[in-house]
ZABAZA-186249 format. One record per residue: x negated, y negated, z negated of N, C-alpha, C in turn; residue number from 1; residue in one letter. Coordinates in steps of 0.001 Angstrom, whole numbers, plus 500000, padded with zeros to 6 digits. Layout:
# residues N
+--------+---------+--------+---------+----------+--------+--------+---------+--------+------+------+
: n_east : n_north :   n_up : ca_east : ca_north :  ca_up : c_east : c_north :   c_up : pati : tipa :
+--------+---------+--------+---------+----------+--------+--------+---------+--------+------+------+
:      X :       Y :      Z :       X :        Y :      Z :      X :       Y :      Z :  NUM :    A :
...
+--------+---------+--------+---------+----------+--------+--------+---------+--------+------+------+
***
This chain:
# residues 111
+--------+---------+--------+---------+----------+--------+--------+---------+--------+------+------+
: n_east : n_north :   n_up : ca_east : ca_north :  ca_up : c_east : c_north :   c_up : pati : tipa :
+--------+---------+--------+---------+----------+--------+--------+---------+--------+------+------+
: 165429 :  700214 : 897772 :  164943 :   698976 : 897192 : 163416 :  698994 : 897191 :    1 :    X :
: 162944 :  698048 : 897671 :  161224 :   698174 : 897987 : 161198 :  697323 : 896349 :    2 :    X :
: 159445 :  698350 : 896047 :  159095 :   697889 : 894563 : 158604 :  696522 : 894718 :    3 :    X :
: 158717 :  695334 : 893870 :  158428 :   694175 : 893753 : 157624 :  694200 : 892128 :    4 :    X :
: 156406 :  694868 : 892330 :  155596 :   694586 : 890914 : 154770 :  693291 : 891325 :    5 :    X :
: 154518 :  692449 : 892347 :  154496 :   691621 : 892434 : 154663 :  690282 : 891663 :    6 :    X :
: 156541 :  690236 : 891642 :  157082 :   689567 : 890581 : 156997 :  689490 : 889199 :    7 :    X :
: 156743 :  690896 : 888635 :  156550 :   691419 : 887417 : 155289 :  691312 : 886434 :    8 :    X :
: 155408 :  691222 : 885417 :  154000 :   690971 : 884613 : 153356 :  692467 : 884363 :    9 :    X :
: 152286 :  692623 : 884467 :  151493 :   693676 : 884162 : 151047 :  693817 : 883245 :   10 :    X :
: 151287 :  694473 : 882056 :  150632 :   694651 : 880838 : 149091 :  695086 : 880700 :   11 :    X :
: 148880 :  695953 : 881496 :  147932 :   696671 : 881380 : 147230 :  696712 : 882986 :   12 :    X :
: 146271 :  696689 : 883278 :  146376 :   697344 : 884738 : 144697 :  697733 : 884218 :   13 :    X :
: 144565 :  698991 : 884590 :  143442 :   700018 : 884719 : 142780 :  699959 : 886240 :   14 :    X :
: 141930 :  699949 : 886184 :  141103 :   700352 : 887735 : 140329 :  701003 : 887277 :   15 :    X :
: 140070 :  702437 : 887720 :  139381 :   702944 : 887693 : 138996 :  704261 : 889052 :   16 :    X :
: 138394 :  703842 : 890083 :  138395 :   704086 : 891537 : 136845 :  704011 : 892294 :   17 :    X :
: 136107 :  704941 : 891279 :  134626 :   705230 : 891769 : 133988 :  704731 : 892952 :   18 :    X :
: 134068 :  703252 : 892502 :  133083 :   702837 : 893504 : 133926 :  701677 : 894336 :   19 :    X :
: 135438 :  701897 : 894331 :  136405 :   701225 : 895371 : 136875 :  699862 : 894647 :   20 :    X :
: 136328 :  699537 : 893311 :  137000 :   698710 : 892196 : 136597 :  697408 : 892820 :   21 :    X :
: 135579 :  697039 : 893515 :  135128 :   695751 : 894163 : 135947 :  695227 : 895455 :   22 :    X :
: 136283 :  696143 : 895774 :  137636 :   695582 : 896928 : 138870 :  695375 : 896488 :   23 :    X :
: 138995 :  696208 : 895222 :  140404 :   696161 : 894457 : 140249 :  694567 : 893851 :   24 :    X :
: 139078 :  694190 : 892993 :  139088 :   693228 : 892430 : 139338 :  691952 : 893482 :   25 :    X :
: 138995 :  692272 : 894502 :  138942 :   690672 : 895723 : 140201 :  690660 : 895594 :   26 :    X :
: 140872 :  691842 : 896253 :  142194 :   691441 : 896267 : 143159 :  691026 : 895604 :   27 :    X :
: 142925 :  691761 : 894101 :  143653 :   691084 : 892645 : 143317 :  689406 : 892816 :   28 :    X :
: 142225 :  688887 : 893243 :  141520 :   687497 : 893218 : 142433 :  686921 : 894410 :   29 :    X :
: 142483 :  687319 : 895905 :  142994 :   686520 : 896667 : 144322 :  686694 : 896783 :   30 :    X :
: 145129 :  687572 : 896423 :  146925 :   687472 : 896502 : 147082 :  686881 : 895306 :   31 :    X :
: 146499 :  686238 : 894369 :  146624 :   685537 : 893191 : 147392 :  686918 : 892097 :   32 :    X :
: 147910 :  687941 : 892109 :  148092 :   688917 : 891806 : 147829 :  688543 : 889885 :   33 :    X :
: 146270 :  688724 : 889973 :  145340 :   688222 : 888717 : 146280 :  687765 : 887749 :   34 :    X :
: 147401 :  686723 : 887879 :  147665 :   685781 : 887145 : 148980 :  686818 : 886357 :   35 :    X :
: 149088 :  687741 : 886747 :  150305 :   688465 : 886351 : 150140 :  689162 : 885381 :   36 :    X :
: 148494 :  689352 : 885437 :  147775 :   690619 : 884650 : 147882 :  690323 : 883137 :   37 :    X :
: 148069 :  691066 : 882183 :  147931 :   689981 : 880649 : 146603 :  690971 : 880408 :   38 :    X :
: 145985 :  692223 : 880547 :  144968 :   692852 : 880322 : 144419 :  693575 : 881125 :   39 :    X :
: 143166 :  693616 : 881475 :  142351 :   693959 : 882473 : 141562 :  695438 : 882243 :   40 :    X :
: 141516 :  696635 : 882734 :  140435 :   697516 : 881877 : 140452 :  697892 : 883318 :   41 :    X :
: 138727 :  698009 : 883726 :  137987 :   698488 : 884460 : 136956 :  698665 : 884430 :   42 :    X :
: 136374 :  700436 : 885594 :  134936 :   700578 : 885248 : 134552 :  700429 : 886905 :   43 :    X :
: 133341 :  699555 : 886473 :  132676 :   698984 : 887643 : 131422 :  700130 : 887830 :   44 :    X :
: 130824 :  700199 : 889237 :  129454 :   700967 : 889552 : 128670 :  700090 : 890495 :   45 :    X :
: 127718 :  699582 : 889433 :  126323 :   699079 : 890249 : 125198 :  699894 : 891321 :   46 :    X :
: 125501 :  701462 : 890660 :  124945 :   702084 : 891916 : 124961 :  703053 : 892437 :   47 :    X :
: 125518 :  702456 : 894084 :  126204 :   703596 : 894563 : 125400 :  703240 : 895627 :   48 :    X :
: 125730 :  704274 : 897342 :  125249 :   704482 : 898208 : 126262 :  703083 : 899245 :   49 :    X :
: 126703 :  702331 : 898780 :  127419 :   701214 : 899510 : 126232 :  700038 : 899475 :   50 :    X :
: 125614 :  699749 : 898119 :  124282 :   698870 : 897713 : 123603 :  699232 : 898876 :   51 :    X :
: 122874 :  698001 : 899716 :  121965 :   698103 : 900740 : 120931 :  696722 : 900520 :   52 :    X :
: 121649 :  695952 : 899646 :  120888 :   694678 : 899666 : 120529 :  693831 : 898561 :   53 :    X :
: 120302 :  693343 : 897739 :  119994 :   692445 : 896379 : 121118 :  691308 : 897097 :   54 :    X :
: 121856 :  691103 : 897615 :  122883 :   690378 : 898263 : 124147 :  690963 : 898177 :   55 :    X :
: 124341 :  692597 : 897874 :  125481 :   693250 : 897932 : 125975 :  692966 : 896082 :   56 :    X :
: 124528 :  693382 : 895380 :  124479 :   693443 : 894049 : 125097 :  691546 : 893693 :   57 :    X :
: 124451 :  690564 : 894333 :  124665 :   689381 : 893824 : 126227 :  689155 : 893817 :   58 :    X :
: 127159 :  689556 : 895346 :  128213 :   689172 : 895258 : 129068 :  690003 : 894433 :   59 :    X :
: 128758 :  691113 : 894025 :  129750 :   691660 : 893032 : 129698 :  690733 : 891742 :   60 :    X :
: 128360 :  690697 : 891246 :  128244 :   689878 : 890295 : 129088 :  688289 : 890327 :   61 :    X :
: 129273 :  687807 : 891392 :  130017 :   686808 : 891861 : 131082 :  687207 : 891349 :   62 :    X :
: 131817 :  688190 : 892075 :  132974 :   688813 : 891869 : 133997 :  688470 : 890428 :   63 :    X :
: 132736 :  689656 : 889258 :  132934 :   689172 : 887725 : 133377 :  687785 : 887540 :   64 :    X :
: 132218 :  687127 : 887486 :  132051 :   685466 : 887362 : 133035 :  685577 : 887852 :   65 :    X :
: 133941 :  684872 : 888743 :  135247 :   684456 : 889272 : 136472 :  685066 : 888487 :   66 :    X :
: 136315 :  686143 : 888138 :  137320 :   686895 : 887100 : 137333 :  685645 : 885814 :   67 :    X :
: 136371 :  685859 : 885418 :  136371 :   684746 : 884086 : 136305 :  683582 : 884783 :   68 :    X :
: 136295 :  682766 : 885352 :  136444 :   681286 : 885453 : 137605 :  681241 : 886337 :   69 :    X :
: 137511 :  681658 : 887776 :  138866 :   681161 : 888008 : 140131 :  681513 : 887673 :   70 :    X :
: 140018 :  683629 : 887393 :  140944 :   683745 : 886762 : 141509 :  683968 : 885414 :   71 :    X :
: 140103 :  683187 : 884907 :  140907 :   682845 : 883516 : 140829 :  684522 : 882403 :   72 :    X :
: 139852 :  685428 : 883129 :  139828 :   686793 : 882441 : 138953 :  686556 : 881121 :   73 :    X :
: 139133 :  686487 : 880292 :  137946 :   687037 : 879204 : 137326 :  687849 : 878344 :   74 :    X :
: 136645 :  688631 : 878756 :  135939 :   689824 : 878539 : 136622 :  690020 : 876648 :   75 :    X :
: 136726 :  691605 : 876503 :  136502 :   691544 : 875161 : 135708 :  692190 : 874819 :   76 :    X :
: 135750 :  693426 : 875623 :  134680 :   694667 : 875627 : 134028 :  695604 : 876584 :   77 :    X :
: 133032 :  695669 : 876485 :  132211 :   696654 : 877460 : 132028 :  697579 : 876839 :   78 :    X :
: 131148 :  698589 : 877797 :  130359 :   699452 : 877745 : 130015 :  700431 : 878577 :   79 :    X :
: 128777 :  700665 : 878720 :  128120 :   701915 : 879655 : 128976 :  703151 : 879656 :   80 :    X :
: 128842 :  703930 : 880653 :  129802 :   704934 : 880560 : 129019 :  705798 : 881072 :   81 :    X :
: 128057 :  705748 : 882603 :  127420 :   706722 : 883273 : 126254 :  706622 : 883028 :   82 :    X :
: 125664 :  707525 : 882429 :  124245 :   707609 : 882192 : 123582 :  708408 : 883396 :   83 :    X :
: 122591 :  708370 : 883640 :  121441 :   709466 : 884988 : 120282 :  709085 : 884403 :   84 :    X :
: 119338 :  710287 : 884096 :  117669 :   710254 : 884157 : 117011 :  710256 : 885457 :   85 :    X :
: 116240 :  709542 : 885850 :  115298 :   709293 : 886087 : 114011 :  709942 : 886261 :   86 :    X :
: 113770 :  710904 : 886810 :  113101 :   711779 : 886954 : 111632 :  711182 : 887200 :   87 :    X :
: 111219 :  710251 : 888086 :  109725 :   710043 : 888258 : 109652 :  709190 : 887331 :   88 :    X :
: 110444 :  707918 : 886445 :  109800 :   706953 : 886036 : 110018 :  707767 : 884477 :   89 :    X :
: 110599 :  708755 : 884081 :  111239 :   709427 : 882875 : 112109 :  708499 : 882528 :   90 :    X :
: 113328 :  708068 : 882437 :  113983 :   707319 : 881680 : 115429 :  707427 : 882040 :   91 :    X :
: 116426 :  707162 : 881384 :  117884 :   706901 : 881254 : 118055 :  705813 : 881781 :   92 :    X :
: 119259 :  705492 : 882888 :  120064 :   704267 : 882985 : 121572 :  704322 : 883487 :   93 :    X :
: 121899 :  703050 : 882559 :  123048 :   703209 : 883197 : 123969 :  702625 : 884494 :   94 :    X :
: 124691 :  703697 : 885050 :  125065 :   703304 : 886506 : 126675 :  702905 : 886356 :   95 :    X :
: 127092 :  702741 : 885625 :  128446 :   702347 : 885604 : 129349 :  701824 : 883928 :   96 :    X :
: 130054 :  700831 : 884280 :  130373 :   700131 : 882894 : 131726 :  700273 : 882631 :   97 :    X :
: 132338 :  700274 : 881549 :  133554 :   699743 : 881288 : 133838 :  698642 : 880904 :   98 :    X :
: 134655 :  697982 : 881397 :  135111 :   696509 : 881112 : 136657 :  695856 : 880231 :   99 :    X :
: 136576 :  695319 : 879587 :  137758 :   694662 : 879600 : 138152 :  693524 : 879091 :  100 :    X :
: 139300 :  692869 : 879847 :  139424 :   691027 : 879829 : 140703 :  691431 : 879439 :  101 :    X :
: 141265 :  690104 : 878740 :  142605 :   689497 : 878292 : 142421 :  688208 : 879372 :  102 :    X :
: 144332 :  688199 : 879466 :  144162 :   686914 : 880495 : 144617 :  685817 : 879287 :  103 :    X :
: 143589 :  684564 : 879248 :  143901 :   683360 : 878712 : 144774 :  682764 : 879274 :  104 :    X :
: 145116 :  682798 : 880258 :  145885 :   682146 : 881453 : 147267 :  682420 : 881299 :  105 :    X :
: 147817 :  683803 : 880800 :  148720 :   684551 : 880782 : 150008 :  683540 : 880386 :  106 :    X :
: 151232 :  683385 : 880979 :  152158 :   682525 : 879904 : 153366 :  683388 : 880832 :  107 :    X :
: 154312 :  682920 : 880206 :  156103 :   684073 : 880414 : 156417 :  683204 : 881764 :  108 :    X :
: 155813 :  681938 : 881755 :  156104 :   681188 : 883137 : 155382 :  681664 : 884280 :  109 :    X :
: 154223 :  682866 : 884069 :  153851 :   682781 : 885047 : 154512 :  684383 : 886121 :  110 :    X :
: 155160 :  685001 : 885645 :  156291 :   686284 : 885937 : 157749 :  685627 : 886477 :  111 :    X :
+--------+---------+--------+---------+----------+--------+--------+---------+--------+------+------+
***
């Protein structure tokens, strides 16, 4: 019997895939997948060795945005997770977040 989580509602779905979470998220976005989700927890990384452009950074940020508007995600909680110093400028930043949305969208009609 091939798995059909497809059909099924997802309580929970975790991403957490150093660095790979931005391809995971398109795809949650374009198989409509998203709508199954009732809670979202993922940690995103702004900087990695994939960043080449202030264009790579914009469309992830796109990415988010579309989580909350088209699919209806709404954040409840963040937070920083990866800290790195900064050696020439002296300072701390952070390179990676935790996220998490409830789906508003969520209804028993949509499973």
């Amino acid at each position: 019997m091939k798995p059909i989580h497809g059909e099924k509602a997802i309580d929970i779905l975790k991403i957490d895939v150093e660095g790979a979470e931005w391809n995971v998220i398109l795809q949650l976005i374009q198989s409509g997948m998203l709508k199954r989700v009732r809670q979202l927890a993922l940690e995103i990384h702004f900087t990695d060795k994939s960043i080449h452009s202030i264009h790579e950074v914009k469309t992830r940020l796109k990415l988010l945005k579309i989580l909350e508007t088209e699919g209806g995600m709404v954040r409840f909680a963040n937070r920083p997770t990866i800290r790195v110093y900064g050696e020439l400028a002296n300072f701390y930043s952070f390179t990676a977040f935790e996220m998490s949305f409830f789906n508003s969208r969520f209804t028993m009609h949509n499973v």
